[in-house]
N, C-alpha and C positions, 0 to 999 in steps of 0.2 A: 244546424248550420255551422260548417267551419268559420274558424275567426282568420280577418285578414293576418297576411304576418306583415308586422310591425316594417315600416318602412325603415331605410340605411337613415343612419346618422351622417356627421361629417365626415369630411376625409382624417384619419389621423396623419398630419402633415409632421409631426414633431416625432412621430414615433421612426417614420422613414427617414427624417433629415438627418436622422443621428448618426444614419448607416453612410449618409456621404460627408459627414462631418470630420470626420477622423483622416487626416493629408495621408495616411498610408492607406487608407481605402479608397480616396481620390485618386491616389497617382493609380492604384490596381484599375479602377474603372477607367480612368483616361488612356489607361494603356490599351485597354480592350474599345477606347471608344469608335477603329478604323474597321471593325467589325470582323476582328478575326477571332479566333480560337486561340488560347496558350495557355502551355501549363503551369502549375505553380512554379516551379522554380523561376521559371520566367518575371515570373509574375511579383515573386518574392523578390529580384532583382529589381525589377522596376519600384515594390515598394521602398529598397533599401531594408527588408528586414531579413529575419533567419524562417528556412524549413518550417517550423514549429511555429511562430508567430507568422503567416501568411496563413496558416491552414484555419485558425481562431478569426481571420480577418476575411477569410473567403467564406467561413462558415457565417459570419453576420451577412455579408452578401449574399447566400443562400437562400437564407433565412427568410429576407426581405424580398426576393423574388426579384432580386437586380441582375444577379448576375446566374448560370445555366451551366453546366457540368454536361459534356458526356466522357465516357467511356473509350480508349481507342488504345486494345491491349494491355501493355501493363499501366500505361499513362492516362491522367483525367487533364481535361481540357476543358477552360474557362470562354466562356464569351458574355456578353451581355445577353441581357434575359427579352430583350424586347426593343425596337427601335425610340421608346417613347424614355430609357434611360439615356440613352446617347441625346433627345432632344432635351432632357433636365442640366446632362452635362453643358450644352453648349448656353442654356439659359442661365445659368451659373456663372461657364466662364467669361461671359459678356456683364454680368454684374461686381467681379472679384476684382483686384487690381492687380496689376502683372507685377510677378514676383524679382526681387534685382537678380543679376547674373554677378554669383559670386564664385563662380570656378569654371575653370576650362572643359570640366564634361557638363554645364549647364550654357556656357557660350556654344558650345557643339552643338548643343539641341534644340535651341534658339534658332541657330541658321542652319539647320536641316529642316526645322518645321517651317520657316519664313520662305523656305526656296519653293517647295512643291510639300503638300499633306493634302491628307482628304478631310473635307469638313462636309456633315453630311452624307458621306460617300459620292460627295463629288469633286473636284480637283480645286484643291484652294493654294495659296500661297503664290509668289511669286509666278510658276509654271499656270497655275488656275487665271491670274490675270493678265497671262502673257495670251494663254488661249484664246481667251474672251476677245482679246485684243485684235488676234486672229481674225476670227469670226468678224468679228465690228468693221477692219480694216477689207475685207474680202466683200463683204455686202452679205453677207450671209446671215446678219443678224442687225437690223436696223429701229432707231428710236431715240438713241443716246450715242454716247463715245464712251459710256466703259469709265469715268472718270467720277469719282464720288465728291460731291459739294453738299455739304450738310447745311451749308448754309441759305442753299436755295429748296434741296429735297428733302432736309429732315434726318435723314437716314442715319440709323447708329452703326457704329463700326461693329461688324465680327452679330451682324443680326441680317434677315431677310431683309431686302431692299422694298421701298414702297414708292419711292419721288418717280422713276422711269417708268414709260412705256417699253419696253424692247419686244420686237417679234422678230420671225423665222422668216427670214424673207425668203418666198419662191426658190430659187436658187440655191436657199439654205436646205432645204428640204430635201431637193433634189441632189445632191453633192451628199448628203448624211443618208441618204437610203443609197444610194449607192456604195457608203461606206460601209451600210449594214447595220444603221442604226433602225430599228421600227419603226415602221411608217405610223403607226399609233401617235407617235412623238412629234410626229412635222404641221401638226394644226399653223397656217401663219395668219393667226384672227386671235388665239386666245394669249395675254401677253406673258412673256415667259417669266421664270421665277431668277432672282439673282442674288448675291448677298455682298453685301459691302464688308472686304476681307480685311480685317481686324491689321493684320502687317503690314500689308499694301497700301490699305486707304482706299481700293480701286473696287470694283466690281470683278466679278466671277461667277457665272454661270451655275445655277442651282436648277432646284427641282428634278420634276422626271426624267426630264432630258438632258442635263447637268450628270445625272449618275448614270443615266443608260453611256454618254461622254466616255466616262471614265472607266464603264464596267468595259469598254470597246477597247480604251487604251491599253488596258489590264490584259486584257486578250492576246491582244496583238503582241504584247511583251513592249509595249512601248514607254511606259512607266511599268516599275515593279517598286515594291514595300522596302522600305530600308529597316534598318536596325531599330531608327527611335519608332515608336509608336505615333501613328499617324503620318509619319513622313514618308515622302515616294521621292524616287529618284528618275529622272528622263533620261530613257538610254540613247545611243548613238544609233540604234534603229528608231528611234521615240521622234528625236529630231531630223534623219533624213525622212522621215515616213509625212511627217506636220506639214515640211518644206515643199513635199510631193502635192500631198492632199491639197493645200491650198497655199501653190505657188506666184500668187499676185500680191500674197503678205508681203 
């Protein structure tokens, strides 16, 4: 008779944290954390290092199964290796304390990421809680008002929400499949997912339907990707298109 094999031990926690330990392999993964691709030099930009020191820093990321490499002609392109890095990052950045702003390309990045970015891949920052707002204000998403009180709900900043009820009212459903959102998505019984946005203070629209939101916005060209990482920008089609959609805002 064969012998069982030996059951897994724990997790090695110390041996992976070492790989987000290092602030230039932090900024590398938070740059990739709005789920695109980019290549090293990018990449090495965003860490502030040289050519040669990003390639040592991508290779621990490798290594460690964080971050994925393909191929495209003469160029290799970085992404995250799994959606479950992107959720270490964001449980991190809700434990860390915010860094001061001590220079004009760090106050830049500050208020491009507070106006409109994806958390989650779905539309967070200012635009993320003006949406919500939308919605809430329209009847198309009823429970709350969209406004975060910790001291009644509990709820931590820049984390999934748990104090509200919010659902999909009738209505809402019917307006977002007409928009060409999945009807998969318009349950108005099960209560929807939201996060209490870390800048804001306010709520903003997560989960499934939070990203199918956004992946629709993206489509449409009505938000596209700015220069920092994780920030979007609302075009002048973004906002007459909002205004259309739901004109009683």
């Amino acid at each position: 008779m064969g012998q069982n094999p030996s059951p897994p031990g724990e997790p090695e926690i110390a041996g992976i944290a070492s790989a987000f330990a290092d602030p230039r392999r932090a900024r590398v993964l938070m740059a990739l954390a709005d789920g695109r691709a980019l290549p090293a030099g990018r990449l090495a930009e965003e860490a502030g290092v040289s050519a040669s020191t990003i390639s040592n820093h991508l290779a621990v990321l490798l290594n460690h199964e964080l971050v994925a490499v393909q191929q495209q002609g003469r160029h290799r392109y970085y992404r995250l290796a799994t959606s479950e890095v992107e959720g270490v990052l964001e449980a991190l950045a809700r434990l860390a304390p915010r860094a001061p702003i001590t220079s004009l390309r760090a106050h830049t990045r500050a208020h491009a990421i507070r106006a409109a970015r994806t958390c989650y891949r779905h539309l967070a920052g200012q635009a993320g809680v003006d949406l919500f707002q939308r919605f809430v204000g329209v009847g198309w998403i009823t429970g709350a008002d969209g406004l975060h009180r910790p001291e009644t709900a509990g709820d931590r900043l820049s984390a999934f929400g748990k104090g509200e009820q919010y659902r999909l009212a009738p209505e809402g459903a019917r307006s977002l499949e007409a928009w060409g959102i999945s009807p998969k998505l318009h349950s108005t019984v099960r209560p929807l997912r939201y996060c209490i946005d870390w800048t804001e203070q306010a709520h903003h629209l997560g989960g499934p339907l939070g990203t199918a939101i956004t992946d629709r916005l993206f489509d449409l060209g009505w938000i596209v990707r700015d220069k920092v990482p994780r920030s979007v920008n609302v075009t002048i089609e973004g906002e007459a298109g909002l205004a259309a959609l739901m004109p009683s805002s």
